[in-house]
VODOBA-866221 format. One line per field, with one value per residue: residue number from 0; residue in three letters; x, y, z of N, C-alpha, C, O in turn. Coordinates in steps of 0.001 Angstrom, whole numbers, padded with zeros to 6 digits. Example, Ala and Ser with C-alpha at 12.3 -4.5 7.8 and 13.67 -1.06 7.14 Angstrom:
BEGIN
seq <- [0,1];
type <- [ALA,SER];
n.u <- [013190,012850];
n.v <- [-005690,-002250];
n.w <- [007800,007080];
ca.u <- [012300,013670];
ca.v <- [-004500,-001060];
ca.w <- [007800,007140];
c.u <- [013200,012900];
c.v <- [-003300,000030];
c.w <- [007800,007870];
o.u <- [014236,013409];
o.v <- [-003319,001138];
o.w <- [008465,008039];
This chain:
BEGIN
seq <- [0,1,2,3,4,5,6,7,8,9,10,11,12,13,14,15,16,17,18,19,20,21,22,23,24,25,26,27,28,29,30,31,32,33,34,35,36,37,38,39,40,41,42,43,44,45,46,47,48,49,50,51,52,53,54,55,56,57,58,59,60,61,62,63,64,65,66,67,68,69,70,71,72,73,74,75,76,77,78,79,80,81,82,83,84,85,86,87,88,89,90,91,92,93,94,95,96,97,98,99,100,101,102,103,104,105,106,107,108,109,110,111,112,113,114,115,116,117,118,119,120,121,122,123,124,125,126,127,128,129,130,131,132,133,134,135,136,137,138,139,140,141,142,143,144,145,146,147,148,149,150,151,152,153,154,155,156,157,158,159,160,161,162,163,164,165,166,167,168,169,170,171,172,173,174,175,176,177,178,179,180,181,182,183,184,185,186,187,188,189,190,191,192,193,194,195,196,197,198,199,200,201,202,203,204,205,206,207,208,209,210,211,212,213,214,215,216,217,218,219,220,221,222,223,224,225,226,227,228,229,230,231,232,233,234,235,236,237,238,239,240,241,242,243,244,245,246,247,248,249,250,251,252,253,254,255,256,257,258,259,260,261,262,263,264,265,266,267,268,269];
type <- [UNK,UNK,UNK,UNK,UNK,UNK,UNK,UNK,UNK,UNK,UNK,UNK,UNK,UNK,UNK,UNK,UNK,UNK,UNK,UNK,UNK,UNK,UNK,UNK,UNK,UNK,UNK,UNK,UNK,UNK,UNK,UNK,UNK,UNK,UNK,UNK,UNK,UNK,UNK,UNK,UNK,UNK,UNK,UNK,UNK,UNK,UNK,UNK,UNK,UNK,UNK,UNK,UNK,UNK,UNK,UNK,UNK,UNK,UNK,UNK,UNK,UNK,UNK,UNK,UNK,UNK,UNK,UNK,UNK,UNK,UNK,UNK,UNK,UNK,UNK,UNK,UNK,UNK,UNK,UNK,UNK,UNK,UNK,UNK,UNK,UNK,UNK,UNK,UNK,UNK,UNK,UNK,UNK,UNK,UNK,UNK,UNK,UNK,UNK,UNK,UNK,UNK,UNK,UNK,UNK,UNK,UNK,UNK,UNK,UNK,UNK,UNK,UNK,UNK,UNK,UNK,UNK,UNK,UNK,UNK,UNK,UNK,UNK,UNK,UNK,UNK,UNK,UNK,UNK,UNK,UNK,UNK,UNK,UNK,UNK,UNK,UNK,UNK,UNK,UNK,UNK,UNK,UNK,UNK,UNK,UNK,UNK,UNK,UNK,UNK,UNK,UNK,UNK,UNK,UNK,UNK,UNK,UNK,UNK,UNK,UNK,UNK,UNK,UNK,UNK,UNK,UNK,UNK,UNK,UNK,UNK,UNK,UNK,UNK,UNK,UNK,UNK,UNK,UNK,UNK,UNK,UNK,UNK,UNK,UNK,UNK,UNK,UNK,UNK,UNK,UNK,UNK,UNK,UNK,UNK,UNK,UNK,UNK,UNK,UNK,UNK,UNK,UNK,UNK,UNK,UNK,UNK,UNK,UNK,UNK,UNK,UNK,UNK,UNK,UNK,UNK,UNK,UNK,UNK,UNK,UNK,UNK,UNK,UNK,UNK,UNK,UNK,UNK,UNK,UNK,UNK,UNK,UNK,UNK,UNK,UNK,UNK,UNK,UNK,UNK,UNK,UNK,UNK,UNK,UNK,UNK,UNK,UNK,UNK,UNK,UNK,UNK,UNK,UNK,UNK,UNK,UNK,UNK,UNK,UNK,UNK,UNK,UNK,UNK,UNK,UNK,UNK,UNK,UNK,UNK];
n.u <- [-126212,-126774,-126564,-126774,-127029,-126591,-127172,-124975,-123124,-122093,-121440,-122571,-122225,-123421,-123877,-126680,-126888,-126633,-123871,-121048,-119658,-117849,-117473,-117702,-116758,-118427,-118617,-120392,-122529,-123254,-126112,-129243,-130943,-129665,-127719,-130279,-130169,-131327,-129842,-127947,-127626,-125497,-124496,-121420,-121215,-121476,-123434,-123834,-124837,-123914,-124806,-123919,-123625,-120527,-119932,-120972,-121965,-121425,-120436,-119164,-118454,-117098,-118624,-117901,-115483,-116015,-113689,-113240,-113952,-114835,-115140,-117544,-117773,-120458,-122646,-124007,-126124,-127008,-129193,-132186,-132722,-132587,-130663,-131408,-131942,-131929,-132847,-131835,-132258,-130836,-128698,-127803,-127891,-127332,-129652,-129935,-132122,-131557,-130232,-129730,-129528,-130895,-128985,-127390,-125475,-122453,-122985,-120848,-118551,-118732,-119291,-120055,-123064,-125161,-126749,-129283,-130955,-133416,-134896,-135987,-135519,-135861,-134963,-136057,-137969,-137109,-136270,-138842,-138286,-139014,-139199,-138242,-137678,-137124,-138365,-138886,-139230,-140198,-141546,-143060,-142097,-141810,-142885,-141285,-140521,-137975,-136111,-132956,-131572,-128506,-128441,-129709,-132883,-136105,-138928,-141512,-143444,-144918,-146983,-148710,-149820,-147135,-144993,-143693,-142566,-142966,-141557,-142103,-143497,-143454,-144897,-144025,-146830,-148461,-147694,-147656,-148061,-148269,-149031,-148301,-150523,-152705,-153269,-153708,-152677,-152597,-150978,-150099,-147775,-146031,-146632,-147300,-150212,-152577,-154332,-156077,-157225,-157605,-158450,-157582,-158177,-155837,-152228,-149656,-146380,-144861,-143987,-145847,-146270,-146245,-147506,-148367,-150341,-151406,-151482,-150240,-151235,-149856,-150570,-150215,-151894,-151625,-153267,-153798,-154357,-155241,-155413,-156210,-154108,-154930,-156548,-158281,-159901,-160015,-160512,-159522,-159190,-158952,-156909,-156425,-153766,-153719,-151945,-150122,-148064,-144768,-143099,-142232,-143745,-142497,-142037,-142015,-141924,-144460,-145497,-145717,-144311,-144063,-143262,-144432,-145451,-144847,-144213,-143217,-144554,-145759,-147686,-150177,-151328,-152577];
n.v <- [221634,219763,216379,213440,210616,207605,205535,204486,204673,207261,209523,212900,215937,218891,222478,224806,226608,225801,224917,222443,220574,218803,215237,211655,208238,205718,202818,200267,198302,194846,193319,192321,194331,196490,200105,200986,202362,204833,208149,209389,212001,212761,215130,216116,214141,211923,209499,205940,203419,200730,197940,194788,191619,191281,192732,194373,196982,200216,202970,205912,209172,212474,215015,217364,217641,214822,213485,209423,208604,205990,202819,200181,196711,194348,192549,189218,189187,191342,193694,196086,197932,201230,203338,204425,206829,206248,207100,206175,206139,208716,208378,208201,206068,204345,202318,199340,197896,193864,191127,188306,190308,192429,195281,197618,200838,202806,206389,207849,206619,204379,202018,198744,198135,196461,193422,191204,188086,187939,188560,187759,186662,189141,192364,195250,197206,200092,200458,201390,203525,204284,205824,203856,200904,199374,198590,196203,194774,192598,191363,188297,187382,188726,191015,192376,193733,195548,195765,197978,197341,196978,194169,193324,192564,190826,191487,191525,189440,189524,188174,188957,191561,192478,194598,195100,197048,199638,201526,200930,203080,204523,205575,206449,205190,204037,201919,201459,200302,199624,197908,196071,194780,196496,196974,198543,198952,199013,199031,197193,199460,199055,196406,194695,194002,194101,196700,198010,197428,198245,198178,199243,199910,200039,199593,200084,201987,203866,205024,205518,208683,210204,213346,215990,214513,213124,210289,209913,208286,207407,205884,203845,204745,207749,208557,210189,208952,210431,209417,209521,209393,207177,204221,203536,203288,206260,208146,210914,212596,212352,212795,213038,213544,213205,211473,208525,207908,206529,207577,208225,210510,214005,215930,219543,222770,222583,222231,219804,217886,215637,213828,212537,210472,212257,214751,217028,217870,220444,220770,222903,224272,226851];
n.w <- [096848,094110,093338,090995,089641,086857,083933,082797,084845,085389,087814,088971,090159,090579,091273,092917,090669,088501,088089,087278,089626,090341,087972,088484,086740,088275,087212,085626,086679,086471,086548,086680,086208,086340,087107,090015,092169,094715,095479,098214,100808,103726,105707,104948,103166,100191,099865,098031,096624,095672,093937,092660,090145,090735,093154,095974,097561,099921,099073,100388,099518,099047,099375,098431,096793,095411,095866,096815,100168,101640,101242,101594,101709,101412,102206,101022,098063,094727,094894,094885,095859,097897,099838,102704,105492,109048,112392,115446,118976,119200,117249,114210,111378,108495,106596,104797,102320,102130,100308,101298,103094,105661,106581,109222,109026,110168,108754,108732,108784,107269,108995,109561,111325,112397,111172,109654,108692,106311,104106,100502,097127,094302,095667,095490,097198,099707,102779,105417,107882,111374,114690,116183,115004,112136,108631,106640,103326,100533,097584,097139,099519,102551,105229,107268,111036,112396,115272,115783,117765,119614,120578,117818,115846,115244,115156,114572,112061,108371,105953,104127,102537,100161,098740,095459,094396,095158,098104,101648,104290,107497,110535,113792,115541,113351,109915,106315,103706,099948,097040,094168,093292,093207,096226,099500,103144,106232,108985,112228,113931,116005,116818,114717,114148,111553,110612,108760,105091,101677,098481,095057,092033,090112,089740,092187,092127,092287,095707,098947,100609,103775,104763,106803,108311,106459,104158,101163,098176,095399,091960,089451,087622,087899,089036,092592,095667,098636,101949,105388,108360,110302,112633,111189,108157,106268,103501,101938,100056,096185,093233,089950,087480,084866,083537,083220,086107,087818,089445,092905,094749,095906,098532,099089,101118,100950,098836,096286,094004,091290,089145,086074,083517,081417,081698,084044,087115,089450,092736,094393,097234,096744];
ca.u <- [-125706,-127543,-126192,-127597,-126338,-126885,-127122,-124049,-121900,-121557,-122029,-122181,-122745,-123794,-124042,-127618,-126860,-126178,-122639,-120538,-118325,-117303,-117899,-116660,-117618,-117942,-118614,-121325,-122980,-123460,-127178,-130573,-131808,-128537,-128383,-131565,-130302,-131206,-128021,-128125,-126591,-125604,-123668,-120347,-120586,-122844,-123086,-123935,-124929,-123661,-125018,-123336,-123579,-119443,-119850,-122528,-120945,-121583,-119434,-118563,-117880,-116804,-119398,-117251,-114624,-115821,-113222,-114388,-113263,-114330,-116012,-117616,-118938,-121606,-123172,-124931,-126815,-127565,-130825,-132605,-133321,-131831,-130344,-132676,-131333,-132405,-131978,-132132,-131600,-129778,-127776,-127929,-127627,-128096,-130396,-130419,-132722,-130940,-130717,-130792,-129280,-131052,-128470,-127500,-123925,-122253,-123182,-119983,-117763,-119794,-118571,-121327,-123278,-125652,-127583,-130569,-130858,-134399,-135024,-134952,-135494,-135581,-135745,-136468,-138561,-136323,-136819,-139594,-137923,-139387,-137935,-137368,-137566,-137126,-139625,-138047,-140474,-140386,-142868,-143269,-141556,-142477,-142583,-140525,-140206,-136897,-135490,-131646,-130288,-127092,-128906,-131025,-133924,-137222,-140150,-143135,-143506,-145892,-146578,-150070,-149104,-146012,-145122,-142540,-141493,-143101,-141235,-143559,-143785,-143902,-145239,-144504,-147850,-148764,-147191,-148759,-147645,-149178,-148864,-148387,-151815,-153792,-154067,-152707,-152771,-152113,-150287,-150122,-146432,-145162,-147572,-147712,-151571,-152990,-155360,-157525,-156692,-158309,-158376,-158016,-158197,-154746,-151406,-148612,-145006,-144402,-144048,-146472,-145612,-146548,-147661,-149800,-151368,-151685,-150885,-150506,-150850,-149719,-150890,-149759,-152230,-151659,-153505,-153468,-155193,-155206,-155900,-155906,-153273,-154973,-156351,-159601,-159767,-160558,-160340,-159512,-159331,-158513,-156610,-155581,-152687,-154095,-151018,-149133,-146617,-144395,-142672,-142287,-143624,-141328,-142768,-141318,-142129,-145797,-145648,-145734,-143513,-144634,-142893,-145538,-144324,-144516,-144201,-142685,-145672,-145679,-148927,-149905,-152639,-152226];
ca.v <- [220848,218569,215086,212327,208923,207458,203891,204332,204728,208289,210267,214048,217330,220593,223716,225531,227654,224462,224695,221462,220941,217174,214381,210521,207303,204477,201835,200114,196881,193364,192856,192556,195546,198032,200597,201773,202844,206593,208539,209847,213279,213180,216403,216601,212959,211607,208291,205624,202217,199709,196786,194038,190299,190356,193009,194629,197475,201118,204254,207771,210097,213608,216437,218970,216829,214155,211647,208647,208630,205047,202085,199115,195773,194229,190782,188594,189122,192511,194571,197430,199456,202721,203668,204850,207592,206313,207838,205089,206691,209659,207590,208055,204845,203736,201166,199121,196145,193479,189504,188267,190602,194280,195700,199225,201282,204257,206882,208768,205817,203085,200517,197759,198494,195620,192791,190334,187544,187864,188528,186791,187162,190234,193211,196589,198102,200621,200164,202283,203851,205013,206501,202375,200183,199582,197516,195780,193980,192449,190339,186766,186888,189067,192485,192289,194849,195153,196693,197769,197662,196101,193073,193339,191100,190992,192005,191200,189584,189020,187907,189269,192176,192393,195543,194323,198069,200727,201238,201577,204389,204680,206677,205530,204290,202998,201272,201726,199866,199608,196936,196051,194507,198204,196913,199353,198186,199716,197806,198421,199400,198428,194743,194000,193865,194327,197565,197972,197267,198857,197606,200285,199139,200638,198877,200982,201691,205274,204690,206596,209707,211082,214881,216750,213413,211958,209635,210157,207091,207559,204547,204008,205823,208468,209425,210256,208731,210893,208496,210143,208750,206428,203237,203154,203862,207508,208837,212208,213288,211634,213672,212783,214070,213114,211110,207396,207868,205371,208019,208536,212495,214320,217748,220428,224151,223246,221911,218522,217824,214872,213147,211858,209876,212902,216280,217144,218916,220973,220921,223860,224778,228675];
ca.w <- [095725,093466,092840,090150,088602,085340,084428,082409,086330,085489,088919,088932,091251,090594,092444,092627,089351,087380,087181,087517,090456,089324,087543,087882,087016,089313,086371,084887,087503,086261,087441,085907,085864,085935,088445,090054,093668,094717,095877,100148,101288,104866,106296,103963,102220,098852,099726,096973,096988,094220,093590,091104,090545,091223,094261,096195,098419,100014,098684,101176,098612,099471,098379,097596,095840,094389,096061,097377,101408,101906,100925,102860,101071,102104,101938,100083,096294,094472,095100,094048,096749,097962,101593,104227,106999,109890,113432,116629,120299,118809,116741,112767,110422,107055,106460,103122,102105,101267,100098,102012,105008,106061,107495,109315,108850,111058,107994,108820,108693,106280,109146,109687,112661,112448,109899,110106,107376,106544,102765,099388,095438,093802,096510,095031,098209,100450,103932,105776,109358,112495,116081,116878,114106,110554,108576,105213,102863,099525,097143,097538,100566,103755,105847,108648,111631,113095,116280,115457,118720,119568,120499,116802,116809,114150,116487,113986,110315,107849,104323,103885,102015,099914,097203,094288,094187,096358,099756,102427,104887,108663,111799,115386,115157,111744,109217,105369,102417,098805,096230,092662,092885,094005,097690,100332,103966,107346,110135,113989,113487,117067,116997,113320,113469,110406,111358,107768,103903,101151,097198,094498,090802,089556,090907,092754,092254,093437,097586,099557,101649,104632,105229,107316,108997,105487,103601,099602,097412,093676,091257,088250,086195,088101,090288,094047,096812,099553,102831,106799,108965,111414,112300,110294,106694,105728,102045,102035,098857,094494,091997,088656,086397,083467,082540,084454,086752,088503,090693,094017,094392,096386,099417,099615,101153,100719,097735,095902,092841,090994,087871,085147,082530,080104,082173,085632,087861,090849,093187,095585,097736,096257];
c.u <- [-126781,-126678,-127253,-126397,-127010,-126470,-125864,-122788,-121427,-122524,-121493,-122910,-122699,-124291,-125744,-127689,-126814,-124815,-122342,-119657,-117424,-118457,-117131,-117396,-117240,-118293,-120118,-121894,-123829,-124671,-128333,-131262,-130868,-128868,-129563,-131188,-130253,-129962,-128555,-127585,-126854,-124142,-122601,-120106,-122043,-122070,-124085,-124034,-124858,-123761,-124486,-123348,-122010,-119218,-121240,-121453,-121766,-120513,-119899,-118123,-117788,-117386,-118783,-116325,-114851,-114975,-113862,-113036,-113340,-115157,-116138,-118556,-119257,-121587,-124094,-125131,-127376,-129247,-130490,-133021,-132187,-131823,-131110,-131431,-132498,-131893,-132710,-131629,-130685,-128673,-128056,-127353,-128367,-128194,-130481,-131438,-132064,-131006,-129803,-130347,-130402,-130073,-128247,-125975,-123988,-122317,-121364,-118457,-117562,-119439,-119963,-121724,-124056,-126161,-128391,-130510,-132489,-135229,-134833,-136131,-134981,-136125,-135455,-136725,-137238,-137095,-137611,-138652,-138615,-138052,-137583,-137116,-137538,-137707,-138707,-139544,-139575,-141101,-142369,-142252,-142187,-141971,-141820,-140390,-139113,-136234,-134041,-131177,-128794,-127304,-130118,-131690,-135218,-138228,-141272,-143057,-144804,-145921,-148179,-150039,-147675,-145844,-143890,-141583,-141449,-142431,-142736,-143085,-144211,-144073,-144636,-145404,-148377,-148144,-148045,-147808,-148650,-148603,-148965,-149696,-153416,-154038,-153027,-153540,-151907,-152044,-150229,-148285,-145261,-145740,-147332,-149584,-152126,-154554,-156760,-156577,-158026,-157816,-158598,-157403,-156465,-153616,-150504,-147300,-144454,-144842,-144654,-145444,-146840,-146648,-148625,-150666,-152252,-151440,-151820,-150192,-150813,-149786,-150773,-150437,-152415,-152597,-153762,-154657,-154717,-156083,-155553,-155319,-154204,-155237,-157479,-158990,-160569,-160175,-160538,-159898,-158859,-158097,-155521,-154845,-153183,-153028,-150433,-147941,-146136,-143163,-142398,-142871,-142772,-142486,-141888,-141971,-143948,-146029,-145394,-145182,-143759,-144094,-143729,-144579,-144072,-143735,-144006,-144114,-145807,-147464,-148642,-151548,-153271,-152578];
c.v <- [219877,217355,213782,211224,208630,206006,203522,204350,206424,209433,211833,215022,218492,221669,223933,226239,226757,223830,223531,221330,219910,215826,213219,209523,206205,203100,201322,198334,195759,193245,192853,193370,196889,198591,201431,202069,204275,206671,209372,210710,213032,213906,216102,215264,212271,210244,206938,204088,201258,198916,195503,192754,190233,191226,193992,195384,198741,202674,205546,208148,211404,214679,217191,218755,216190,212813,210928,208585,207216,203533,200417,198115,195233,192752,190693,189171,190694,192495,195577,198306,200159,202341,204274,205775,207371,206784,206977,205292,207461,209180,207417,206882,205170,202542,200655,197515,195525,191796,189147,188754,191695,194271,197698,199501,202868,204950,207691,207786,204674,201677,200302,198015,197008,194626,191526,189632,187108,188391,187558,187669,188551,191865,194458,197669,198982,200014,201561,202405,204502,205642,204824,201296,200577,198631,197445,194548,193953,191254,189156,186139,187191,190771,191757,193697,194691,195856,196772,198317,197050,194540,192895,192321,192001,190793,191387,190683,189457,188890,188460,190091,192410,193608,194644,195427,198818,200083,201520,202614,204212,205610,205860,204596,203349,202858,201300,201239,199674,198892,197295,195505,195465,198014,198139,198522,199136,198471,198386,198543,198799,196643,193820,193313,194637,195742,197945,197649,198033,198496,198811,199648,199158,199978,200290,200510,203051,204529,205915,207194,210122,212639,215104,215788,212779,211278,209442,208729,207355,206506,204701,204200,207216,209803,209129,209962,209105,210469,209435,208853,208385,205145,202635,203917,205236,207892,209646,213073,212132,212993,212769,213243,214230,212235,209710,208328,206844,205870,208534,210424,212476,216131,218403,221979,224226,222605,220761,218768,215952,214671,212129,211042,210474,214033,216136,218020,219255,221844,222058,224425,226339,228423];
c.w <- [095241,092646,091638,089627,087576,085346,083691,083434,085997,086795,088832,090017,090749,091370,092100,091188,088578,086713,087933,088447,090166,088825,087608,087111,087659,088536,086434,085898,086330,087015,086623,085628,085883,087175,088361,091333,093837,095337,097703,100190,102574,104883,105189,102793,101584,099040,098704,097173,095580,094450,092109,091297,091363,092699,095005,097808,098667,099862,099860,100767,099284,098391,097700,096845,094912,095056,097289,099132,102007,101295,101505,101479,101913,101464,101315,098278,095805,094263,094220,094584,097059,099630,101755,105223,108211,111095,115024,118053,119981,118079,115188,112279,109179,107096,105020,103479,101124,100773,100297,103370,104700,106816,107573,108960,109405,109221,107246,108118,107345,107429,109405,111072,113088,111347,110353,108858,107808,105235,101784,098346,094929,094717,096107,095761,099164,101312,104494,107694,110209,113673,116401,116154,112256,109675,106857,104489,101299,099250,096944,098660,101652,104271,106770,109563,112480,114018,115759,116668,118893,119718,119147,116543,115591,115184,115987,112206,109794,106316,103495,102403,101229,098805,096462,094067,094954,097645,100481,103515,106200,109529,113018,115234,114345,110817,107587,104450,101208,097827,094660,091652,093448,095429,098122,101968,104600,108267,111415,113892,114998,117189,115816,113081,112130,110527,110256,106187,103010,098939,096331,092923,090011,090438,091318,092679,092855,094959,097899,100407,102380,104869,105732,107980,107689,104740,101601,098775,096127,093099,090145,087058,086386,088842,091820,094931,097941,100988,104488,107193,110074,111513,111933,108791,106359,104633,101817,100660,097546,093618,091310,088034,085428,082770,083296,085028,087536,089802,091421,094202,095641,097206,099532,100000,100535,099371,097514,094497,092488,089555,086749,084245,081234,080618,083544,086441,089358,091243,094120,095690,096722,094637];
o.u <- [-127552,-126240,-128443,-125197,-128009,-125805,-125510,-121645,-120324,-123660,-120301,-123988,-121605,-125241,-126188,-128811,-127107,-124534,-122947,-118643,-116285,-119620,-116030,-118554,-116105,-118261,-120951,-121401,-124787,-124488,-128232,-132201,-131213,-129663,-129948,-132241,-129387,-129197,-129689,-126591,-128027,-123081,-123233,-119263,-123154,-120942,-125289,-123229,-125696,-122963,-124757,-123130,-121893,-118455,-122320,-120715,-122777,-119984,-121067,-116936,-118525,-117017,-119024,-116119,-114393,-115276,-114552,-111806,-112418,-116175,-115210,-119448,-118776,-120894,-124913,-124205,-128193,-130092,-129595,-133583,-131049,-132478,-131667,-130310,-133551,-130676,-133822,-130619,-129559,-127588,-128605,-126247,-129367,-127345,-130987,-131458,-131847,-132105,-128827,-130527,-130789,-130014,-128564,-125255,-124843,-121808,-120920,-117632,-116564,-119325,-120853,-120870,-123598,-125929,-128091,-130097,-132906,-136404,-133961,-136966,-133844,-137218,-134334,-136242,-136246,-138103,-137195,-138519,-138956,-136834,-136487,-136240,-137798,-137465,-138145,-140407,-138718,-141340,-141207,-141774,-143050,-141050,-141849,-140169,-139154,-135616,-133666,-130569,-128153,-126570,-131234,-131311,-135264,-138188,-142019,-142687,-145770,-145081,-148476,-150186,-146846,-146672,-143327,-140402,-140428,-142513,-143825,-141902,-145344,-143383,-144829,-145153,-148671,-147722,-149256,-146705,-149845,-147437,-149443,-149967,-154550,-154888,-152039,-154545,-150986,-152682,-150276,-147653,-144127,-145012,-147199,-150031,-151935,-155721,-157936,-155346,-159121,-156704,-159581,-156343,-156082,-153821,-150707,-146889,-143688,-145753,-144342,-144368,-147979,-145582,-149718,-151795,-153327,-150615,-152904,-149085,-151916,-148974,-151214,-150044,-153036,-152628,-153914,-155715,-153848,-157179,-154460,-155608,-154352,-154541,-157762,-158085,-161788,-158967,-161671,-160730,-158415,-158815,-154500,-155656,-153209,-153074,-150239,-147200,-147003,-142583,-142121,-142248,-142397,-143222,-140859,-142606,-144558,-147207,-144758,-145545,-143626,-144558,-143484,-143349,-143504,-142668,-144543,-144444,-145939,-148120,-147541,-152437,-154373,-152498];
o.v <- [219297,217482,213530,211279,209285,205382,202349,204110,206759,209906,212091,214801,219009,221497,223327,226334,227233,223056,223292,221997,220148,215556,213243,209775,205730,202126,201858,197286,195994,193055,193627,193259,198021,198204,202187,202058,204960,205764,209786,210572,212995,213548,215704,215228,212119,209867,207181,203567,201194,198514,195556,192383,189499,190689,194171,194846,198824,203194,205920,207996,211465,215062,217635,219653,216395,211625,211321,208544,206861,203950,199653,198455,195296,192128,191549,189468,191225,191746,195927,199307,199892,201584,204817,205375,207992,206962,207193,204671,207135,209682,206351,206598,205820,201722,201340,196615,195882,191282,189490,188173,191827,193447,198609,198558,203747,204231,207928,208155,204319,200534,201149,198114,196408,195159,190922,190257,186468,188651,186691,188564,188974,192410,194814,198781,198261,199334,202670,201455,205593,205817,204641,200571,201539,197507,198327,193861,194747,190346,189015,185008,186415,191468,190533,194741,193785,196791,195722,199380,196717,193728,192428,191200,193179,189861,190752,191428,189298,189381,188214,189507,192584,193545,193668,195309,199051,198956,201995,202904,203743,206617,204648,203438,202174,203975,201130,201786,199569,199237,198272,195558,195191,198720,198581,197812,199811,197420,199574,197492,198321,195804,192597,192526,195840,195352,198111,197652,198322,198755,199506,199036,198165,199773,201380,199376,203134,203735,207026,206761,210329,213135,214646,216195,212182,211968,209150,208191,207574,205726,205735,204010,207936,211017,207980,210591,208413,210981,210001,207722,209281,204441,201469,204703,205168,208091,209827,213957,211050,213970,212166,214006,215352,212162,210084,209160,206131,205188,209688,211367,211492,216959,217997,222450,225156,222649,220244,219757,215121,215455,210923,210980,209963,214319,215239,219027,218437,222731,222334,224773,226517,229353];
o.w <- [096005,091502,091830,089359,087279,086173,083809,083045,086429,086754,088666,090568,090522,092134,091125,090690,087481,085799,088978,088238,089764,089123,087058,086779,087699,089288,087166,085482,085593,088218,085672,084839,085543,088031,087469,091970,093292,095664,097942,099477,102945,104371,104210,101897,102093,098722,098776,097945,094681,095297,090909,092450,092345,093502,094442,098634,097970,100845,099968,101055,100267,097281,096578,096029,093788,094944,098230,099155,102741,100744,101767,100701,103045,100660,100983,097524,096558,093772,093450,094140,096673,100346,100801,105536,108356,111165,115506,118384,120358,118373,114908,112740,108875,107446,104131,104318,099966,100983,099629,104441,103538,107728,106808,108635,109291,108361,106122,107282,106720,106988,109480,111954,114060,110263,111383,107881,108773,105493,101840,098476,095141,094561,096471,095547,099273,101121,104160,108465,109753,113630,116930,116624,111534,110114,106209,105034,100911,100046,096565,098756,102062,103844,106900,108948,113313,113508,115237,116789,117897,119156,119376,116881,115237,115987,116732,111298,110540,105562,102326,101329,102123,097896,096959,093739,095602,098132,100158,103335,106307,109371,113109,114901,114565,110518,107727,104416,101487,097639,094084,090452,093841,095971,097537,101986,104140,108327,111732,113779,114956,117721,115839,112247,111949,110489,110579,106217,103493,098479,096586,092799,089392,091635,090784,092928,093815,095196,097471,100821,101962,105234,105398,108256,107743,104142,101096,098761,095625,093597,089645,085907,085605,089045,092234,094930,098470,101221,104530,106804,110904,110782,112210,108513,106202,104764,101371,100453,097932,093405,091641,087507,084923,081542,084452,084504,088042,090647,091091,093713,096279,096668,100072,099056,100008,099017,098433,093861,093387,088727,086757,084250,080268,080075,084194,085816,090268,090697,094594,094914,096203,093836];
């Protein structure tokens, strides 16, 4: 199935072939910028994250229906980031960044599993997850790395670094975020040492990805800085579009799919 939203609250699903299975809408949010939260599929439920000055909540919609099975609000002030699937000692959560909690939720359920008050202003960035933590950041505030156990607890911060939009991206090991002012920056992801940074003229709002032991940086004139995953700076490769983009590319099957701001484009070794 393929799911999308619209900033008008109209949410819809379609099969592979393109036909429609439903359509609702969940209304139109009170917030500064409307909605911008991506939409989550886990196993049978499209879950949905609304943000509004008068509520700020998480929806468990039912794939194959359409109805909504449950919905959990949440605390504090509307954001702009999207849920995170994270998975903590065999234990799946969703992670949102929020203002000023992060918190996690059973996926299945939406109940609250945990939350940390450790954000503020306007937070945009998703959260980046590993196998033990979950690292939340936004600009003119701070990164944070956060264990979500039952006793949850902020392990490492820092304010060095901050993006305004890009999420950042983790390994076990390293930690990689990229800014609105062209820096990108690697972190020791269990320490919070700062391991190298690197200045590139163009700012960032697509969030890097990980493949293959590397890490892809898209900048908003579009093109890709291809960096090796470790804890020196290596620069693998540069390719241009020819056109801005602001987002996120997306792997699949080998391939890279990449949204310009004119034309959709799909990369491949072949």
């Amino acid at each position: 199935m393929v799911c999308a939203i619209f900033s008008n609250g109209n949410l819809v699903c379609f099969d592979l072939d393109g036909k429609k299975k439903w359509m609702k809408n969940i209304g139109v949010p009170e917030s500064s910028y409307g909605y911008t939260s991506s939409l989550l599929i886990y196993k049978d439920l499209l879950l949905v994250q609304f943000d509004s000055n008068t509520k700020i909540s998480l929806l468990g919609i039912d794939l194959e229906s359409g109805d909504q099975k449950w919905e959990t609000l949440r605390h504090g002030r509307a954001v702009w980031s999207s849920p995170v699937l994270g998975n903590f000692k065999g234990k799946p959560e969703i992670v949102i960044n929020g203002n000023p909690y992060v918190s996690g939720y059973d996926p299945l359920t939406g109940n609250l599993l945990w939350e940390v008050e450790c954000m503020s202003g306007d937070v945009a960035p998703s959260v980046a997850v590993n196998s033990t933590m979950a690292y939340a950041v936004t600009d003119y505030a701070k990164l944070v790395a956060i264990k979500p156990d039952n006793g949850v607890s902020v392990v490492w911060e820092d304010n060095t670094y901050t993006p305004d939009v890009s999420s950042p991206v983790a390994t076990d090991q390293y930690l990689f975020v990229s800014t609105g002012n062209g820096d990108i920056a690697c972190y020791n992801a269990l320490k919070g040492d700062t391991l190298w940074t690197h200045y590139f003229q163009d700012p960032f709002y697509a969030s890097p990805l990980i493949a293959d032991d590397m890490v892809y940086f898209l900048d908003r004139s579009g093109k890709t800085h291809i960096v090796k995953v470790g804890a020196t700076f290596k620069l693998v490769a540069e390719s241009t579009l020819g056109e801005a983009a602001d987002c996120s590319p997306a792997f699949s099957d080998s391939k890279i799919y990449i949204r310009g701001r004119k034309n959709i484009y799909c990369i491949s070794k072949n």
